[in-house]
Biopython code that builds the backbone (N, CA, C, O; Angstrom):
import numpy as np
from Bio.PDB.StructureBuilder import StructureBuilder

atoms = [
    (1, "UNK", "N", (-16.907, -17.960, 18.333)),
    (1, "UNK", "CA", (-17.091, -18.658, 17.092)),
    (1, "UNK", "C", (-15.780, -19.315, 16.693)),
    (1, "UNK", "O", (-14.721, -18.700, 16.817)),
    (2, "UNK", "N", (-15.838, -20.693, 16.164)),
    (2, "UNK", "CA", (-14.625, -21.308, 16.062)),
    (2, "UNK", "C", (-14.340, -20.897, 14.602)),
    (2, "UNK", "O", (-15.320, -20.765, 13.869)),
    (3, "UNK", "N", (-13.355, -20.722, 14.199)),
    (3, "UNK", "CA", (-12.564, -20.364, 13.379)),
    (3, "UNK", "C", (-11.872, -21.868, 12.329)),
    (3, "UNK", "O", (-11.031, -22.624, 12.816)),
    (4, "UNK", "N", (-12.324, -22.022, 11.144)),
    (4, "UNK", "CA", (-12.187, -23.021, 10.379)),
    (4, "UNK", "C", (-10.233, -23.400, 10.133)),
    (4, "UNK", "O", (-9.323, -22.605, 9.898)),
    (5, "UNK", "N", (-10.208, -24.389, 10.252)),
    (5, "UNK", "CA", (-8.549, -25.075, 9.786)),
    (5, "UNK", "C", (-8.406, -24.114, 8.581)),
    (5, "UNK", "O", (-9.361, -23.985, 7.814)),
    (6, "UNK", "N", (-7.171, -23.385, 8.368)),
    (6, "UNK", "CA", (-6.345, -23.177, 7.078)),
    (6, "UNK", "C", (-7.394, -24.232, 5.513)),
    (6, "UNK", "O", (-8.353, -24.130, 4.749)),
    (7, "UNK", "N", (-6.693, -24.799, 5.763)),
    (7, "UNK", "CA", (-6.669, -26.117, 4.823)),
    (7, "UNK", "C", (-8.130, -26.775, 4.242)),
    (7, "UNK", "O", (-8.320, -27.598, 3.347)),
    (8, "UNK", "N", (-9.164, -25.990, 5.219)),
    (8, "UNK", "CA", (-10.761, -26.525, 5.037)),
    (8, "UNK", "C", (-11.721, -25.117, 4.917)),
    (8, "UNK", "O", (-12.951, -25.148, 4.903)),
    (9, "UNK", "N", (-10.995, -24.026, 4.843)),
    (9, "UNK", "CA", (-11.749, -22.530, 4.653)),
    (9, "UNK", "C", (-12.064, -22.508, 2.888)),
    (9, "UNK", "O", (-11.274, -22.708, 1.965)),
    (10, "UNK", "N", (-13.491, -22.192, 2.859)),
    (10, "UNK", "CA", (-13.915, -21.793, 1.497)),
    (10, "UNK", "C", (-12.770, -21.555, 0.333)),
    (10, "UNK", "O", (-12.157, -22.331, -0.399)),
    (11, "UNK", "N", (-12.765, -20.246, 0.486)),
    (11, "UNK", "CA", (-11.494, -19.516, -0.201)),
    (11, "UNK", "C", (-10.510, -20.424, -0.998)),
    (11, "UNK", "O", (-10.414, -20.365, -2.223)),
    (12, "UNK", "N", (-9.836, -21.209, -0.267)),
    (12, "UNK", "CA", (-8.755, -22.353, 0.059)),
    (12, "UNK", "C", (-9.416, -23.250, -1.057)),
    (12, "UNK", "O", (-9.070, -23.196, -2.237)),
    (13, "UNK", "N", (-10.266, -23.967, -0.636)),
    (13, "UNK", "CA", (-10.754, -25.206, -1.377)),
    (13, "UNK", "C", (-11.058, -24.602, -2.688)),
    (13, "UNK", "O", (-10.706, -25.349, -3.601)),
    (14, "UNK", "N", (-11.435, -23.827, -2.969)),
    (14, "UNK", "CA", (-11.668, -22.835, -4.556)),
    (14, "UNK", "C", (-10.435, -22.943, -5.392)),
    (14, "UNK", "O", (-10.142, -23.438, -6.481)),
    (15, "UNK", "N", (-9.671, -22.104, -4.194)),
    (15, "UNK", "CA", (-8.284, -21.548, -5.136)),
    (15, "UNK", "C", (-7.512, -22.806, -5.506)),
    (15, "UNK", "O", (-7.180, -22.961, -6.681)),
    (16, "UNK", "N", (-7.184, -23.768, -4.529)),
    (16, "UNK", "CA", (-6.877, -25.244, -5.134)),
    (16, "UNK", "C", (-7.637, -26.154, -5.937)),
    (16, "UNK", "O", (-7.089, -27.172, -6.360)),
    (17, "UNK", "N", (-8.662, -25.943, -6.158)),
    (17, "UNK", "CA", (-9.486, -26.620, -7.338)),
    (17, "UNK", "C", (-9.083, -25.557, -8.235)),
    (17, "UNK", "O", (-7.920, -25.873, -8.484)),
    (18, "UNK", "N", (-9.309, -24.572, -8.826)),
    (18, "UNK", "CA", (-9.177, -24.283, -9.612)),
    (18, "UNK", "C", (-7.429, -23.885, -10.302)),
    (18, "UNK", "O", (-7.013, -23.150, -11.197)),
    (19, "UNK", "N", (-6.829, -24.781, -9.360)),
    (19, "UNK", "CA", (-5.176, -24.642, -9.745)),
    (19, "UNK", "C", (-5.110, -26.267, -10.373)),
    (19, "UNK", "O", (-4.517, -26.451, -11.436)),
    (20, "UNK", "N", (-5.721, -27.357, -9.685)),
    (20, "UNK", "CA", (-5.414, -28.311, -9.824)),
    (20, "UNK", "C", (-6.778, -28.630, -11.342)),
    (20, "UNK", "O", (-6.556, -29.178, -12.422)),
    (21, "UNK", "N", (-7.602, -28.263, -11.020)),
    (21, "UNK", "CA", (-8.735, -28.718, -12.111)),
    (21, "UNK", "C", (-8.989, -27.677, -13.594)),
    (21, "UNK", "O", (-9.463, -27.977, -14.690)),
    (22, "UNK", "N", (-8.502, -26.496, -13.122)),
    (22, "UNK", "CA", (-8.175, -26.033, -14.378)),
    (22, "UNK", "C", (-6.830, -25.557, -15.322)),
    (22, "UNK", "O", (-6.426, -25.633, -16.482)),
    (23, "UNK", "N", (-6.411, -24.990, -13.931)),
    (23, "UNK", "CA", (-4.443, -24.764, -15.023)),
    (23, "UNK", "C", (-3.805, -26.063, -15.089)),
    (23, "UNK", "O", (-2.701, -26.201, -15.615)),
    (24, "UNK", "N", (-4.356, -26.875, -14.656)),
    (24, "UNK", "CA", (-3.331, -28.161, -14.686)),
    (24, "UNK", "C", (-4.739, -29.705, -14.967)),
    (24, "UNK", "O", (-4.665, -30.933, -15.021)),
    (25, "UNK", "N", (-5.561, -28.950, -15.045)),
    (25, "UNK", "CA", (-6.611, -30.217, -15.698)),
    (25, "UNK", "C", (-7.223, -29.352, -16.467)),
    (25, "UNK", "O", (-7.150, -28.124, -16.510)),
    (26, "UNK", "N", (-8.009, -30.326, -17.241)),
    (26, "UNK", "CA", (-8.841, -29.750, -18.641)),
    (26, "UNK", "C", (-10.424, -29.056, -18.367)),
    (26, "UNK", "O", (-11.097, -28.952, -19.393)),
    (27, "UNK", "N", (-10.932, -28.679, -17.354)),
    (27, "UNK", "CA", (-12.209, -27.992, -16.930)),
    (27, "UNK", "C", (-11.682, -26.777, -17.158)),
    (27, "UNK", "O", (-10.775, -26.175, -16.582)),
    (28, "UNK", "N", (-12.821, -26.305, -18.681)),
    (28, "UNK", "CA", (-12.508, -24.664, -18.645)),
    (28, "UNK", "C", (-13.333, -24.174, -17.513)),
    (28, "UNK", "O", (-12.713, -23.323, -16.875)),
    (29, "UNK", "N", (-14.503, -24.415, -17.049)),
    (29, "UNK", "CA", (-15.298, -23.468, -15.821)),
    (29, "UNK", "C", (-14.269, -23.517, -14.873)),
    (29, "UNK", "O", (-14.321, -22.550, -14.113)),
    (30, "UNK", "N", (-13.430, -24.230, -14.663)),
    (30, "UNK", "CA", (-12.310, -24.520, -13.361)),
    (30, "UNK", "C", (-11.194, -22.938, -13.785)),
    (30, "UNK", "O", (-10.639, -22.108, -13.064)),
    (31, "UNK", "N", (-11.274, -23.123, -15.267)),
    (31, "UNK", "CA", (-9.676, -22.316, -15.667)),
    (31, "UNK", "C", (-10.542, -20.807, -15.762)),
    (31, "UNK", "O", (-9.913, -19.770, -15.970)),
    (32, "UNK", "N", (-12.040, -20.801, -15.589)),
    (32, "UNK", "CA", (-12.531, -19.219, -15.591)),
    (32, "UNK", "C", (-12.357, -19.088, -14.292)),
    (32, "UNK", "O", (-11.546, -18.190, -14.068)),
    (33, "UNK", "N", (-12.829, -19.673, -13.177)),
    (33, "UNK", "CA", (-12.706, -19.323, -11.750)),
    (33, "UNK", "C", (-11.458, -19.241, -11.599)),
    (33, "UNK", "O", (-11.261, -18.105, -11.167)),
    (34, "UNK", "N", (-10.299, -19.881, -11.719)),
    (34, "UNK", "CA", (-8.608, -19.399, -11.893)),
    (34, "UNK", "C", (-8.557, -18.340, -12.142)),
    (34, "UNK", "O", (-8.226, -17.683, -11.156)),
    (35, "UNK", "N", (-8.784, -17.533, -13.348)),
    (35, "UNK", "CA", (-8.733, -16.350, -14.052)),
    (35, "UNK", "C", (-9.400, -15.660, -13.386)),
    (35, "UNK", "O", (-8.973, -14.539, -13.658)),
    (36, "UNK", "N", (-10.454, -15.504, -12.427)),
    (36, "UNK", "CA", (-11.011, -14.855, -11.524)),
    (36, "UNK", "C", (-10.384, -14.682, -10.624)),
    (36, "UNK", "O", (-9.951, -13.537, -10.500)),
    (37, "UNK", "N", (-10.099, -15.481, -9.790)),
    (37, "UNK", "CA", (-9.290, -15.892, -8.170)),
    (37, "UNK", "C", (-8.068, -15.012, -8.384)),
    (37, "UNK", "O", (-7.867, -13.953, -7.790)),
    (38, "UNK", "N", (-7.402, -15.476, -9.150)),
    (38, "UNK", "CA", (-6.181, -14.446, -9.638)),
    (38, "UNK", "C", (-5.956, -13.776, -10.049)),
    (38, "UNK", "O", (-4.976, -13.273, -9.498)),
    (39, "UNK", "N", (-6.336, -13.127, -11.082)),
    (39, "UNK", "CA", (-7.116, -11.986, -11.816)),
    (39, "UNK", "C", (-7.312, -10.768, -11.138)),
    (39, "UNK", "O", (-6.968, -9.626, -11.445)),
    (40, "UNK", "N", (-8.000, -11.258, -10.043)),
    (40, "UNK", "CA", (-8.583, -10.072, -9.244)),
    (40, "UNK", "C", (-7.505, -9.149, -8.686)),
    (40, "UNK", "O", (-7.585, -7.947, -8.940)),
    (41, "UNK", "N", (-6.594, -9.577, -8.012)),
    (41, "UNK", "CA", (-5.687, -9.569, -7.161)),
    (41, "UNK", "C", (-4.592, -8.121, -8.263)),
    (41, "UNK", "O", (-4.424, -6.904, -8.178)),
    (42, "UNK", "N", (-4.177, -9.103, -9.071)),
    (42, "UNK", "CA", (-3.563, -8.541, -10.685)),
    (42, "UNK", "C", (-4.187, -6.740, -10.552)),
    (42, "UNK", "O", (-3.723, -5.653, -10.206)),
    (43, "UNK", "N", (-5.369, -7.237, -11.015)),
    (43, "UNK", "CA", (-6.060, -6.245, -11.529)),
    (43, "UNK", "C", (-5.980, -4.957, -10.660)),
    (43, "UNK", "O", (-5.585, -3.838, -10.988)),
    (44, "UNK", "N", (-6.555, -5.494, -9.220)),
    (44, "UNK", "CA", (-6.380, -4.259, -7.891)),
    (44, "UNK", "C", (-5.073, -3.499, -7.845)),
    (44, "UNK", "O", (-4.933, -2.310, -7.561)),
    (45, "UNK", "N", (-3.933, -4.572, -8.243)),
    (45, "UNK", "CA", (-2.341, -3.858, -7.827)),
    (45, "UNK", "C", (-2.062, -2.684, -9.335)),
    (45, "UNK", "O", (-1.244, -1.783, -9.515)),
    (46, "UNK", "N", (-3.019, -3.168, -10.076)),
    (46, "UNK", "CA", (-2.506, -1.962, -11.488)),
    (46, "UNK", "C", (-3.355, -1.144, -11.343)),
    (46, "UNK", "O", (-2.898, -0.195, -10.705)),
    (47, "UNK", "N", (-4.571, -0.988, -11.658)),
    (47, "UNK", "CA", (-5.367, -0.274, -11.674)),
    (47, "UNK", "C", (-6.171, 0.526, -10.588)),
    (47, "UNK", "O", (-6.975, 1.442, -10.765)),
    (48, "UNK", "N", (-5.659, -0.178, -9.173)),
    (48, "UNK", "CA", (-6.170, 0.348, -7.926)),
    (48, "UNK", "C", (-5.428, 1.508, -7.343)),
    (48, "UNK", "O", (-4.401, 1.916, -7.886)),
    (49, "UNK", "N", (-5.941, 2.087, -6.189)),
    (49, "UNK", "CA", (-5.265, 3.182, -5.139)),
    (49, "UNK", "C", (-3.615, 2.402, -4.804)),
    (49, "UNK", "O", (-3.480, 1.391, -4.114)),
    (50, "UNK", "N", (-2.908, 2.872, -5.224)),
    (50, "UNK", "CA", (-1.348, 2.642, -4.670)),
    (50, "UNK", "C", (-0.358, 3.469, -3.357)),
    (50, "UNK", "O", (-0.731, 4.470, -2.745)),
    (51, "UNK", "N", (0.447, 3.024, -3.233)),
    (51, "UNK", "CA", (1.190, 3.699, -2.086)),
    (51, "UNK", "C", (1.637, 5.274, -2.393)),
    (51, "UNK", "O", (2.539, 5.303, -3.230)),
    (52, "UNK", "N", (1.321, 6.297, -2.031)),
    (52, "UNK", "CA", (1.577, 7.894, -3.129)),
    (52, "UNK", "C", (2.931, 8.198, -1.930)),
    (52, "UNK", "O", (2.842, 8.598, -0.769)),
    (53, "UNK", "N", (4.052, 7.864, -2.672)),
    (53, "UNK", "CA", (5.676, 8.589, -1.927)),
    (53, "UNK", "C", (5.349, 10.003, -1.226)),
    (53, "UNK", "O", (4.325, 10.290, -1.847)),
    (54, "UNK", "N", (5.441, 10.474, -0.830)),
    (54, "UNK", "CA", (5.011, 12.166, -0.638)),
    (54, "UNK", "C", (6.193, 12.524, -1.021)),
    (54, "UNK", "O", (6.154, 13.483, -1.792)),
    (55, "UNK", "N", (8.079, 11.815, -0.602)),
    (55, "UNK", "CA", (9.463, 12.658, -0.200)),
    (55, "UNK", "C", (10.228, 11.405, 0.143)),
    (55, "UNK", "O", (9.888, 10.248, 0.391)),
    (56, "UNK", "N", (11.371, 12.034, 0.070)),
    (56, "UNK", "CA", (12.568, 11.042, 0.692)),
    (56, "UNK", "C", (13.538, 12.624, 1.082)),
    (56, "UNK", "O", (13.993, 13.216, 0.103)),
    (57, "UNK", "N", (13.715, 13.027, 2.023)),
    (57, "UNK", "CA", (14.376, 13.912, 2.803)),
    (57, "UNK", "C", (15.640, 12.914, 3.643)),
    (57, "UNK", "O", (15.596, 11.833, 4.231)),
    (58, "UNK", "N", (16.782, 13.949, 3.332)),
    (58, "UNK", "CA", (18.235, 13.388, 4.136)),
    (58, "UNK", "C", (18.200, 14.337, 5.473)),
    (58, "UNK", "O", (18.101, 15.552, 5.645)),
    (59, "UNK", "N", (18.323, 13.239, 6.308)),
    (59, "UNK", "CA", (18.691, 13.829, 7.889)),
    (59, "UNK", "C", (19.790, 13.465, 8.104)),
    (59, "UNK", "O", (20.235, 12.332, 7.916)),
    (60, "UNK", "N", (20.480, 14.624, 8.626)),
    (60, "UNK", "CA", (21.594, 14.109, 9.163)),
    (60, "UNK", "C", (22.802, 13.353, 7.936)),
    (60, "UNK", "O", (22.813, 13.325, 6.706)),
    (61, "UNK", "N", (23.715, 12.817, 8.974)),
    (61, "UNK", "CA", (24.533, 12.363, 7.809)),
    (61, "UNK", "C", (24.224, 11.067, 7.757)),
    (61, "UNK", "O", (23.927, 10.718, 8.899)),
    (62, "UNK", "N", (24.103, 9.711, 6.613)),
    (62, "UNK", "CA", (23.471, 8.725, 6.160)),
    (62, "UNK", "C", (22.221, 8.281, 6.618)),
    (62, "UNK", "O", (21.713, 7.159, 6.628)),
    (63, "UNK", "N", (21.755, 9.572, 7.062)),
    (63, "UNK", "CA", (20.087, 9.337, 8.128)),
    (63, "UNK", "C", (19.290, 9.817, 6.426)),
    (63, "UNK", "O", (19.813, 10.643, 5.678)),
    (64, "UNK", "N", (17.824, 9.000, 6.073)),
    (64, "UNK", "CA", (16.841, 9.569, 5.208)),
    (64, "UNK", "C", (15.679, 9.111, 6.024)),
    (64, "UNK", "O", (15.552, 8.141, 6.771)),
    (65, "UNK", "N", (14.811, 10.136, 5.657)),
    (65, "UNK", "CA", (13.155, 9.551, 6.094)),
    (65, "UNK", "C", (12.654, 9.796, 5.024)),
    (65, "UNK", "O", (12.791, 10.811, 4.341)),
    (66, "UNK", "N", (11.950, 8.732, 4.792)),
    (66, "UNK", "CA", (11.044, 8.553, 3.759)),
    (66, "UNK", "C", (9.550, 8.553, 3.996)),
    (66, "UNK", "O", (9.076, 7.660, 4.698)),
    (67, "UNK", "N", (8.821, 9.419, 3.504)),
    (67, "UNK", "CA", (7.663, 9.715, 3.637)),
    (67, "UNK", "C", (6.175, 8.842, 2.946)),
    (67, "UNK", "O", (5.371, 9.452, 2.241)),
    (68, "UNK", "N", (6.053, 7.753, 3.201)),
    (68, "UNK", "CA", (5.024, 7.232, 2.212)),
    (68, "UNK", "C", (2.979, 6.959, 2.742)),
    (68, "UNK", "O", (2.570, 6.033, 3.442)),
    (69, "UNK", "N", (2.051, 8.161, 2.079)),
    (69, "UNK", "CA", (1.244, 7.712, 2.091)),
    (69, "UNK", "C", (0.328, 6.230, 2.006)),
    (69, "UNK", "O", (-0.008, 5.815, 0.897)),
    (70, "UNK", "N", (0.037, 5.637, 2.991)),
    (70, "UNK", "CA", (-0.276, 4.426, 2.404)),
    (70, "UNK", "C", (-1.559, 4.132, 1.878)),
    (70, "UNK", "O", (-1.725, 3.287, 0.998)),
    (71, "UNK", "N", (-2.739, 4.994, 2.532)),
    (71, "UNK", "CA", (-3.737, 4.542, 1.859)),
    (71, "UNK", "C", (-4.285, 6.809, 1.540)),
    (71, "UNK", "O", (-4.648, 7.726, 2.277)),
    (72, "UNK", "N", (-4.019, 6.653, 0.161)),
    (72, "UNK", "CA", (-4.419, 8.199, -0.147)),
    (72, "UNK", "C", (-5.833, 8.166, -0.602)),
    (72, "UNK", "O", (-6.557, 7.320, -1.128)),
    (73, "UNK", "N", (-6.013, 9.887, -0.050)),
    (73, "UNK", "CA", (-7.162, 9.948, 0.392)),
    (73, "UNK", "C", (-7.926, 10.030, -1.055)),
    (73, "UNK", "O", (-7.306, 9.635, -2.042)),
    (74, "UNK", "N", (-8.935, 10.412, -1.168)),
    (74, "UNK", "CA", (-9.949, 10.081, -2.889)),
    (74, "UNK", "C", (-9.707, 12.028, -3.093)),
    (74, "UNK", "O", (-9.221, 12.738, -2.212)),
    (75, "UNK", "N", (-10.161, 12.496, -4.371)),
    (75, "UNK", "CA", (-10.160, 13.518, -4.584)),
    (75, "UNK", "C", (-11.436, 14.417, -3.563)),
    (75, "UNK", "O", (-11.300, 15.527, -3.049)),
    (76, "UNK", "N", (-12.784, 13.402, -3.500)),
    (76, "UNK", "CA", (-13.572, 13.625, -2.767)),
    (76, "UNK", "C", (-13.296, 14.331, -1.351)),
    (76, "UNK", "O", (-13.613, 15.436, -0.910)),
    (77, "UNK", "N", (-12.384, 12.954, -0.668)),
    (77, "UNK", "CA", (-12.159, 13.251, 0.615)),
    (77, "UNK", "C", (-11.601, 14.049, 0.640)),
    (77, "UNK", "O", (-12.074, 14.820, 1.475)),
    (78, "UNK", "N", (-10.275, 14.655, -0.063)),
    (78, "UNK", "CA", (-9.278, 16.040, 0.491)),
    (78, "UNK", "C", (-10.392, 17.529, 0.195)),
    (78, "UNK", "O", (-10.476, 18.463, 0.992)),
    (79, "UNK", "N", (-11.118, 17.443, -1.051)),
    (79, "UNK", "CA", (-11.585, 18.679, -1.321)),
    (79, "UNK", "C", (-13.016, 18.848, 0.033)),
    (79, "UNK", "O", (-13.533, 19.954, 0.195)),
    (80, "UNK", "N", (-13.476, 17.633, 0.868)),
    (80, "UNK", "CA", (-14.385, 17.414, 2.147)),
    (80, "UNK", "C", (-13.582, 18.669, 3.019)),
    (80, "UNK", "O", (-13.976, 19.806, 3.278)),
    (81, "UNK", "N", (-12.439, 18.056, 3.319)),
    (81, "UNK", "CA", (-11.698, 18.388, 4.334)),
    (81, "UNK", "C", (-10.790, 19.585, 4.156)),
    (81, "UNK", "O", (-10.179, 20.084, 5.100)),
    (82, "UNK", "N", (-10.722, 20.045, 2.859)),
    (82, "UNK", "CA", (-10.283, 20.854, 2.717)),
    (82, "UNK", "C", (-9.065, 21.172, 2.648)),
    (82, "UNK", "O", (-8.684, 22.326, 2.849)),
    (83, "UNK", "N", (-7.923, 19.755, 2.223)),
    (83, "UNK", "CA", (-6.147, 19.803, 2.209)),
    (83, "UNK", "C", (-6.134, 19.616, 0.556)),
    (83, "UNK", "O", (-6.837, 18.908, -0.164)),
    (84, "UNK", "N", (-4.989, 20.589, 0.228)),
    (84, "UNK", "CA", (-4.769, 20.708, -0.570)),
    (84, "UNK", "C", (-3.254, 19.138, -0.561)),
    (84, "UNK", "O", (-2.632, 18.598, 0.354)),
    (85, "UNK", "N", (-3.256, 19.024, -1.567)),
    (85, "UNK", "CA", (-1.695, 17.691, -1.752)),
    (85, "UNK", "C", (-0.097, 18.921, -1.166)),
    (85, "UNK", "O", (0.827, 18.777, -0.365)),
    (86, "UNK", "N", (-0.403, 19.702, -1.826)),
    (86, "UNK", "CA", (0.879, 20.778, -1.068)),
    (86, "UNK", "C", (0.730, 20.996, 0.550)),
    (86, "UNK", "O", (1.624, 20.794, 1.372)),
    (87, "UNK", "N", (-0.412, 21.387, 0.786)),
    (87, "UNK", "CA", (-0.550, 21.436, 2.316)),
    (87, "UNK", "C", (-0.448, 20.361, 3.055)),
    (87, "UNK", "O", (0.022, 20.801, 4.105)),
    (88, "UNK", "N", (-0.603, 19.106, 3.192)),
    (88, "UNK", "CA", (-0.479, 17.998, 3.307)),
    (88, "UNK", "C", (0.831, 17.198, 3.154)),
    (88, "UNK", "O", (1.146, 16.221, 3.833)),
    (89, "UNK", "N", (1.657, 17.847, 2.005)),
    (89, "UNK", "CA", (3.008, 17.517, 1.895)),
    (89, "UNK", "C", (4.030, 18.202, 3.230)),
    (89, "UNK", "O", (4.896, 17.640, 3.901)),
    (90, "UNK", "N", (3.638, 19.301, 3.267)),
    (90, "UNK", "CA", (4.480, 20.277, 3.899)),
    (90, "UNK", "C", (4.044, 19.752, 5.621)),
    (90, "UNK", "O", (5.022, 19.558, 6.343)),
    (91, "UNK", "N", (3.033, 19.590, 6.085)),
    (91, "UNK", "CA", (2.559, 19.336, 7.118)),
    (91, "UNK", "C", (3.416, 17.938, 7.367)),
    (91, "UNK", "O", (3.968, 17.729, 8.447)),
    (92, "UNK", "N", (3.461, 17.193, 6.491)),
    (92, "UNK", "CA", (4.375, 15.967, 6.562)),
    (92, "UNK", "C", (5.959, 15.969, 6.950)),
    (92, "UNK", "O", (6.502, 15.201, 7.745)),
    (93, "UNK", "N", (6.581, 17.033, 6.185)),
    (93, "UNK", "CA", (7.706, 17.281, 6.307)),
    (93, "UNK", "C", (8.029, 18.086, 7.650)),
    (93, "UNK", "O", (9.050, 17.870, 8.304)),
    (94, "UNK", "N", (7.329, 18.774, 7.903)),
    (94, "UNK", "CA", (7.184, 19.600, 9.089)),
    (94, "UNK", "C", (7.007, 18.201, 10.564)),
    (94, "UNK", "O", (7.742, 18.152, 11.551)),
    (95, "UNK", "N", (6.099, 17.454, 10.326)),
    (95, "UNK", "CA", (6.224, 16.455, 11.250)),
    (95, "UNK", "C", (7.045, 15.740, 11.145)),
    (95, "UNK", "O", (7.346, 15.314, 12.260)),
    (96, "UNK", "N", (7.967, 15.092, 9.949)),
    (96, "UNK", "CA", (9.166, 14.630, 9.940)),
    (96, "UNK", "C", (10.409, 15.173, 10.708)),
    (96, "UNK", "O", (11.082, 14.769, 11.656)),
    (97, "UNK", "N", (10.426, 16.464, 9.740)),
    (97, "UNK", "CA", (11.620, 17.212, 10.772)),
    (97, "UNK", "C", (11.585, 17.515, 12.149)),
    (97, "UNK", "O", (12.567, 18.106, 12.599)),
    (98, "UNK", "N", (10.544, 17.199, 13.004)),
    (98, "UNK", "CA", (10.366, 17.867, 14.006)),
    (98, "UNK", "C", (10.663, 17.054, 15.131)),
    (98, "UNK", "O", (11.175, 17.371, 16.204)),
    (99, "UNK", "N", (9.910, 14.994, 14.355)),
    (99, "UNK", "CA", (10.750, 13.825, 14.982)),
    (99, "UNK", "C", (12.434, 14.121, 14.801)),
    (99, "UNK", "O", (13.218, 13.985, 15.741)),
    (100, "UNK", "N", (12.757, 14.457, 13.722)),
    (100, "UNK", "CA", (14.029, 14.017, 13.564)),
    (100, "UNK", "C", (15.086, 15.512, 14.252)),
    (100, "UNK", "O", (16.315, 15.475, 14.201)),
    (101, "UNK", "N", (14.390, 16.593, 14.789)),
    (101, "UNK", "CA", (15.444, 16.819, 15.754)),
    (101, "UNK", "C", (14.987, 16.552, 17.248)),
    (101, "UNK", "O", (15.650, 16.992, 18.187)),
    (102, "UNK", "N", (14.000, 15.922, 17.405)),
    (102, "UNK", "CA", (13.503, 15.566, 18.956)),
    (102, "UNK", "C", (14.509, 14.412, 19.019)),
    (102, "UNK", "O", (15.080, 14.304, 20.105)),
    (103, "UNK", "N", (14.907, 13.342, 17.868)),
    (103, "UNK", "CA", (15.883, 12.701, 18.289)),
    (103, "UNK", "C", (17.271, 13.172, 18.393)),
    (103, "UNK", "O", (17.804, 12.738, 19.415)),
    (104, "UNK", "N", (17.981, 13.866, 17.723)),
    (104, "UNK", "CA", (19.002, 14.477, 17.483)),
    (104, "UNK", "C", (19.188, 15.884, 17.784)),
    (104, "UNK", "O", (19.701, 16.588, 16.914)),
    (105, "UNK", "N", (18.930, 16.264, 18.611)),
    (105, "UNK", "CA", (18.667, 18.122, 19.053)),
    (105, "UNK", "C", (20.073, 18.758, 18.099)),
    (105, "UNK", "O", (20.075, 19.643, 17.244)),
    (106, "UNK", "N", (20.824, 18.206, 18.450)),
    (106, "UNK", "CA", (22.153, 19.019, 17.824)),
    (106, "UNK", "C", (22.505, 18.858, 16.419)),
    (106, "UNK", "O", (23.526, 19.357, 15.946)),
    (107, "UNK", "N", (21.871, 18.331, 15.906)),
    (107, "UNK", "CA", (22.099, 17.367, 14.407)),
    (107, "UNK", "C", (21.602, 18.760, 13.719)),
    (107, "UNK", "O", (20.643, 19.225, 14.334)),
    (108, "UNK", "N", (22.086, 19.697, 12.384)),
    (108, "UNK", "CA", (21.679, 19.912, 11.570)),
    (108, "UNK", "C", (21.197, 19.181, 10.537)),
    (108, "UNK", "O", (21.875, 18.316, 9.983)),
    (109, "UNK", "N", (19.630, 19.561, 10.101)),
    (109, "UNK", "CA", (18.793, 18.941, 9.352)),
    (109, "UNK", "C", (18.328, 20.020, 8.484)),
    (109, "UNK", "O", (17.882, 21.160, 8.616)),
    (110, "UNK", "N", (18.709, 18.923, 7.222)),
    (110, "UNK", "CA", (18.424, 20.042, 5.659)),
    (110, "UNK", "C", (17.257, 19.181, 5.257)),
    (110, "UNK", "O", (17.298, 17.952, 5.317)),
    (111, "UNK", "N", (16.110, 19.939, 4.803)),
    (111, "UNK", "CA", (15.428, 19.041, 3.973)),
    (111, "UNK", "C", (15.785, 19.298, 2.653)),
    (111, "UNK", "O", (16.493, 20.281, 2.434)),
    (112, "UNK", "N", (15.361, 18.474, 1.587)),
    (112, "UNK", "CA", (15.748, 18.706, -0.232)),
    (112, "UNK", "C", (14.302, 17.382, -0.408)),
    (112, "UNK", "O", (14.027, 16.242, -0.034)),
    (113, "UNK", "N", (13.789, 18.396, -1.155)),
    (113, "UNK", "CA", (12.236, 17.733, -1.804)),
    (113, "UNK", "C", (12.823, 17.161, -3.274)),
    (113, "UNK", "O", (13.418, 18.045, -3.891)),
    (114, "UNK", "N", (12.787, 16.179, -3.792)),
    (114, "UNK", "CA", (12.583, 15.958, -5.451)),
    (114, "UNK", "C", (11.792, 16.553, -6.449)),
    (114, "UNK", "O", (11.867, 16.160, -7.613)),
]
sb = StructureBuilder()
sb.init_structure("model")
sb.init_model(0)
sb.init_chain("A")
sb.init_seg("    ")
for serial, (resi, resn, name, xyz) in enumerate(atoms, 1):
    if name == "N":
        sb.init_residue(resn, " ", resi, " ")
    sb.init_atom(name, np.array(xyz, "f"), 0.0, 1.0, " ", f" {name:<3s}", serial, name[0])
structure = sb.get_structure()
């Protein structure tokens, strides 16, 4: 299946009409689909699932690993499966530290949780 030009995909032709015909021309139905198109986007980054930090642990000397969930799981899914957020933390750190002396065998490694 051929795959449409950038410049001629649905999406595209929307979001530039409604930049050019409503924030910058006088069609309010243009400036509601704006407020939609963009809006949406807004809305997902505040009110949606975000990135959950688990840690930032120091390895080594100016070595840190930083631990970041990217897509966390629903309350649903952990109580399915049965991980608690502590068990899950620790399992993390435990796989952190475990890369970080497979690279460094001789390196003492402290973890310190926040």
């Amino acid at each position: 299946m051929a795959v449409l030009p950038y410049a001629l995909r649905p999406s595209v032709i929307i979001r530039r009409k409604a930049i050019r015909q409503g924030l910058l021309g006088p069609s309010l139905f243009w400036k509601v689909i704006a407020s939609w198109v963009f809006g949406k986007t807004t809305i997902k980054k505040f009110f949606g699932k975000n990135d959950e930090p688990l840690g930032t642990w120091k390895v080594g000397s100016n070595n840190f690993v930083n631990v970041i969930n990217a897509k966390p799981a629903t309350k649903k899914q952990r109580k399915a499966s049965g991980i608690t957020s502590k068990a899950a933390k620790a399992a993390i750190v435990a796989a952190a530290v475990a890369d970080a002396k497979a690279k460094n065998p001789g390196a003492k490694i402290v973890v310190k949780s926040k």
